[in-house]
C-alpha positions as CSV (number, residue, x, y, z in Angstrom):
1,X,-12.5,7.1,-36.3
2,X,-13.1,3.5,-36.2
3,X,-11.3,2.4,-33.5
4,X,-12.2,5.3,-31.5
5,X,-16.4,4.2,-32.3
6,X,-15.4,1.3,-30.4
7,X,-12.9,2.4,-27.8
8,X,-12.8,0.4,-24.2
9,X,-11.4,1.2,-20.9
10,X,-8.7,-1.8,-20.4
11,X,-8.0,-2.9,-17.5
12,X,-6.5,-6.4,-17.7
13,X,-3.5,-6.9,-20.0
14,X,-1.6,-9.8,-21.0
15,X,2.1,-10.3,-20.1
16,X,3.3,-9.1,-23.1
17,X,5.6,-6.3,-23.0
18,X,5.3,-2.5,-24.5
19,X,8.7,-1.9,-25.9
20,X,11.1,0.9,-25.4
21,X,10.8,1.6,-29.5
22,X,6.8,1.7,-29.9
23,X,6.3,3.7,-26.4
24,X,8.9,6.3,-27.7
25,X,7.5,6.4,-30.9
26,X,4.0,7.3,-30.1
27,X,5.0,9.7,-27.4
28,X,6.9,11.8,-30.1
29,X,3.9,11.4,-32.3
30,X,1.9,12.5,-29.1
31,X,3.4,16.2,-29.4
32,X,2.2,16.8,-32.5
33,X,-0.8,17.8,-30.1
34,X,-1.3,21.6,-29.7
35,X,0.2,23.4,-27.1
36,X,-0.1,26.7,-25.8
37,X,2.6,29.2,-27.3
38,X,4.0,26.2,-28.6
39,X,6.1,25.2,-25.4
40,X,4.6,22.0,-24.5
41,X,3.9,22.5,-21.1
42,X,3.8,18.6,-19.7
43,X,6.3,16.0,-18.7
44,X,5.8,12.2,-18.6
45,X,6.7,9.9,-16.3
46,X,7.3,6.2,-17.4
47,X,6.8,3.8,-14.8
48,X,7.8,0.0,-15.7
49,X,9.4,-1.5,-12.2
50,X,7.5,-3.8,-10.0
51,X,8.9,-1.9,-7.5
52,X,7.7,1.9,-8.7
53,X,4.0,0.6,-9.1
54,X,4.1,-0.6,-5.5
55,X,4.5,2.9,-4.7
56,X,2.0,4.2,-6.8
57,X,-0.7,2.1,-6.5
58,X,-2.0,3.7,-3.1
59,X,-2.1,7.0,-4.5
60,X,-4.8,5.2,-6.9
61,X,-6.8,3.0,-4.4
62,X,-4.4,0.1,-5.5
63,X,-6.8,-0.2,-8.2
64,X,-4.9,-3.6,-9.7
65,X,-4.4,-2.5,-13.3
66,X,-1.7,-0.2,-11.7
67,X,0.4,-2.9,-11.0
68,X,-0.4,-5.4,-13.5
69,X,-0.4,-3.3,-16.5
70,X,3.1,-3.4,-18.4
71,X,3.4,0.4,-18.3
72,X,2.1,3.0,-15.8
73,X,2.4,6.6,-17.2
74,X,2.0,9.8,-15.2
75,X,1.5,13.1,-17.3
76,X,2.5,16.3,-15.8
77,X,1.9,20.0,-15.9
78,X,5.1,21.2,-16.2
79,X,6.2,25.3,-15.9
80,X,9.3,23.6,-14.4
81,X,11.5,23.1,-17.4
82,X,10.2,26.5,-19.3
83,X,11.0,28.4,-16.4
84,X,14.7,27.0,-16.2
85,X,15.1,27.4,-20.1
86,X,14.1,31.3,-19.5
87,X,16.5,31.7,-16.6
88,X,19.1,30.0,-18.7
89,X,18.4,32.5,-21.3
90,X,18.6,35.5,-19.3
91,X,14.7,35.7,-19.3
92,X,11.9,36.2,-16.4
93,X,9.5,33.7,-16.4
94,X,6.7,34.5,-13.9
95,X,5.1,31.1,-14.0
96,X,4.4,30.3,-10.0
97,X,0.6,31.0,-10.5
98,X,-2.7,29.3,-11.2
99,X,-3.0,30.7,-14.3
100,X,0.2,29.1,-15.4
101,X,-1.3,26.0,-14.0
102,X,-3.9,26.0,-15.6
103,X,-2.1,26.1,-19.2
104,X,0.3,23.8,-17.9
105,X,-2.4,21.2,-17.1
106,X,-4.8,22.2,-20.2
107,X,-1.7,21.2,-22.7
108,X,-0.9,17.7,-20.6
109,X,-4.6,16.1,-20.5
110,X,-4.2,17.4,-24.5
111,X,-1.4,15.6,-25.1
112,X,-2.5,12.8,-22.8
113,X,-5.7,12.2,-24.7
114,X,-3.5,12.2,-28.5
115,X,-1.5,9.5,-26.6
116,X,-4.3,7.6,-26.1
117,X,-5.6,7.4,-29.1
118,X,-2.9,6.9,-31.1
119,X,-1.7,3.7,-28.8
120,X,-5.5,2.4,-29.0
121,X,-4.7,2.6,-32.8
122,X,-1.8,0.8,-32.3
123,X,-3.9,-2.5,-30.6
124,X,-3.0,-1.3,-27.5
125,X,-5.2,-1.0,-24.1
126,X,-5.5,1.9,-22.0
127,X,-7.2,3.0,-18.8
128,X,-7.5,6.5,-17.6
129,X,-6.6,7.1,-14.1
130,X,-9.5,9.7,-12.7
131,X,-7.5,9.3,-8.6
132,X,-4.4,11.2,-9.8
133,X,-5.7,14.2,-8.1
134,X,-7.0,12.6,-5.3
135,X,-4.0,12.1,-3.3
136,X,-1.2,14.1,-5.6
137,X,0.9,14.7,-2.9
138,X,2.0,10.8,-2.9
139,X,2.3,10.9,-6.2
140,X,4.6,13.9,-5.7
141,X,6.7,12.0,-3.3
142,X,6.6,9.0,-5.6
143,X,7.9,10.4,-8.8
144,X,10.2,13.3,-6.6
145,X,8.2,15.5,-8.9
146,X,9.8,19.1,-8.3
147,X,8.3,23.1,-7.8
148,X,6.3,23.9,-10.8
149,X,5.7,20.0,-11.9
150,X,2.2,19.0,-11.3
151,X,0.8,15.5,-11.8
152,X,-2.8,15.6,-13.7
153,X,-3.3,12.4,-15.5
154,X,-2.1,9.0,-15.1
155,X,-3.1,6.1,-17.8
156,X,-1.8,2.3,-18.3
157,X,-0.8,1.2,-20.8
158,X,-0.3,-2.4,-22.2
159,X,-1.7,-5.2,-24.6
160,X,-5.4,-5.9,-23.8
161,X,-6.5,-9.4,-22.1
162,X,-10.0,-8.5,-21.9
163,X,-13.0,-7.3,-24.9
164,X,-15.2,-5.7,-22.0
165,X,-18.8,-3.9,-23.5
166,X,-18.7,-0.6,-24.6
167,X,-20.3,2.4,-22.0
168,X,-23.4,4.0,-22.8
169,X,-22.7,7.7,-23.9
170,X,-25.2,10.6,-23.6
171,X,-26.9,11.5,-26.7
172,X,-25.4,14.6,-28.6
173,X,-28.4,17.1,-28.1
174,X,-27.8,17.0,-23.9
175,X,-24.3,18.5,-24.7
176,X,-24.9,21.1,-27.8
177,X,-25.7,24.6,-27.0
178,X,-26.3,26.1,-29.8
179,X,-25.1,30.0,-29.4
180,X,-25.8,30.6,-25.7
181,X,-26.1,28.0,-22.7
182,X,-28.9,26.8,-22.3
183,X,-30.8,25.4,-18.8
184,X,-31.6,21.9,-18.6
185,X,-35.5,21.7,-17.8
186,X,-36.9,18.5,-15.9
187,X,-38.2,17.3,-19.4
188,X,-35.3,17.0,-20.8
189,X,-32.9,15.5,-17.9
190,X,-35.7,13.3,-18.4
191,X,-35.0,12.5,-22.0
192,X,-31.5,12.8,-22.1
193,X,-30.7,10.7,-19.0
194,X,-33.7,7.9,-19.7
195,X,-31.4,5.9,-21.9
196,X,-28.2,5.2,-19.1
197,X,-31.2,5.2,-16.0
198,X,-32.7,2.3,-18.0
199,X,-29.9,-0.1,-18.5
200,X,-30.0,-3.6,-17.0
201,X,-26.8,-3.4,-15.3
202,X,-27.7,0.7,-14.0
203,X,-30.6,-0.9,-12.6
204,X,-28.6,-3.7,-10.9
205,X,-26.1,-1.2,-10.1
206,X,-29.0,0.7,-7.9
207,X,-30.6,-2.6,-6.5
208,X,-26.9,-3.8,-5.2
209,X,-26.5,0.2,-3.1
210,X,-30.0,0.5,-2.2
211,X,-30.5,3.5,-3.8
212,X,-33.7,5.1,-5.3
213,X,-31.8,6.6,-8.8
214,X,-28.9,5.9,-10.3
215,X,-27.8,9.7,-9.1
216,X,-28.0,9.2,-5.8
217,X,-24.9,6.6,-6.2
218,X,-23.0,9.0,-7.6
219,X,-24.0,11.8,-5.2
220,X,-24.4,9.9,-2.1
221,X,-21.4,7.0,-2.4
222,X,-19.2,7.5,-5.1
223,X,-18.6,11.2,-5.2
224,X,-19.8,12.4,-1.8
225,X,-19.8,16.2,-1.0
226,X,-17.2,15.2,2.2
227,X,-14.6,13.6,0.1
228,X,-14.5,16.0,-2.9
229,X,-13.9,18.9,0.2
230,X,-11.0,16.3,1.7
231,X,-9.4,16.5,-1.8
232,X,-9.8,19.5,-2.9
233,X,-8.0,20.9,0.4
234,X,-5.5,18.3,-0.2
235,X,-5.3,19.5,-3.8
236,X,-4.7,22.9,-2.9
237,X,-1.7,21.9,-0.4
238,X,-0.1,20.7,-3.4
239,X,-0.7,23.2,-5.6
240,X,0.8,25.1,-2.8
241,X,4.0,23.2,-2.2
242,X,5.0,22.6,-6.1
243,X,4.7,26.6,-6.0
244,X,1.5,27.1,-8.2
245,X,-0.6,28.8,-5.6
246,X,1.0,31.5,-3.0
């Protein structure tokens, strides 16, 4: 609880390496995570070669962590390997769906998230990778992920060289719905959002785009209606290709 009070997003790392043991170790501690019906529906891909990264960084904006970090991990839905253990077995899995997709990816950013904490406990720095679904198809190609193996979460991974601030957080009351949902009046956006509208470096961050409010960066720059439409078609020709969507 501790560490996780003071989590950080790492992006720099030092060139320490994370060895084969203690990455092992806390994935197998990782699948202590639940998991629908128990049949741990994700896959990992470890990425440690200079060579591999080069390949993955534009499927992530070659953000620089992804190539300077120690280790690059890519978490996976994957319906792939309980659909060949049921054929094996003289079973009939009937996984090519969204709905199996959708359990599949539930237990990976699951696991995923265990993983992180457990490495942060460790000392070690971690950065969650939101552009894995951007462009998954590269990512695809990448990793030669096959039908049924769907990449959903990418972190790295390696010893921190950096003690950046920690991010403002919403307060608890804008999330809690106590019994039913309730809708979000102009008051309260008003309270819960005055905090994170009023830091220094939100008000910088609105100065430096020309913006009015700190929502219009989000709406109007970072995560424009035309780009999430781009993605999402692009994310459905994948879904479509690894067999998850007919």
């Amino acid at each position: 609880m501790k560490t996780l009070n003071n989590r950080k997003t790492i992006r720099k790392y030092s060139s320490l390496e994370v060895s084969n043991d203690l990455l092992n170790r806390l994935l197998e501690l990782a699948e202590r995570t639940p998991t629908m019906g128990n049949l741990q529906l994700y896959s990992v891909v470890v990425t440690r070669s200079a060579q591999m990264k080069e390949k993955l960084a534009p499927a992530h904006f070659n953000q620089p962590m992804v190539k300077q970090a120690p280790v690059v991990l890519t978490f996976c839905a994957d319906f792939r390997r309980t659909t060949d253990w049921a054929n094996h077995r003289k079973a009939h899995p009937g996984y090519d769906n969204f709905l199996s997709f959708m359990n599949a990816a539930t237990d990976t950013l699951l696991y995923c998230q265990t993983f992180c904490n457990i490495a942060e406990e460790e000392g070690l720095g971690t950065c969650f990778l939101g552009t894995t679904v951007y462009m998954p198809q590269l990512i695809i190609d990448t990793l030669k992920l096959p039908s049924l193996v769907f990449p959903v979460a990418t972190i790295t991974l390696g010893w921190p060289d950096e003690s950046p601030s920690l991010t403002d957080r919403l307060p608890l009351q804008s999330i809690i719905h106590e019994e039913t949902y309730h809708e979000y009046t102009s008051e309260k956006i008003d309270e819960y959002y005055q905090e994170k509208e009023s830091l220094p470096e939100n008000k910088h961050f609105i100065e430096i785009n020309k913006t009015e409010t700190l929502a219009q960066i989000f709406t109007d720059i970072r995560y424009t209606q035309k780009d999430n439409e781009a993605m999402s078609e692009g994310l459905l020709d994948a879904l479509k290709a690894q067999g998850f969507l007919h």
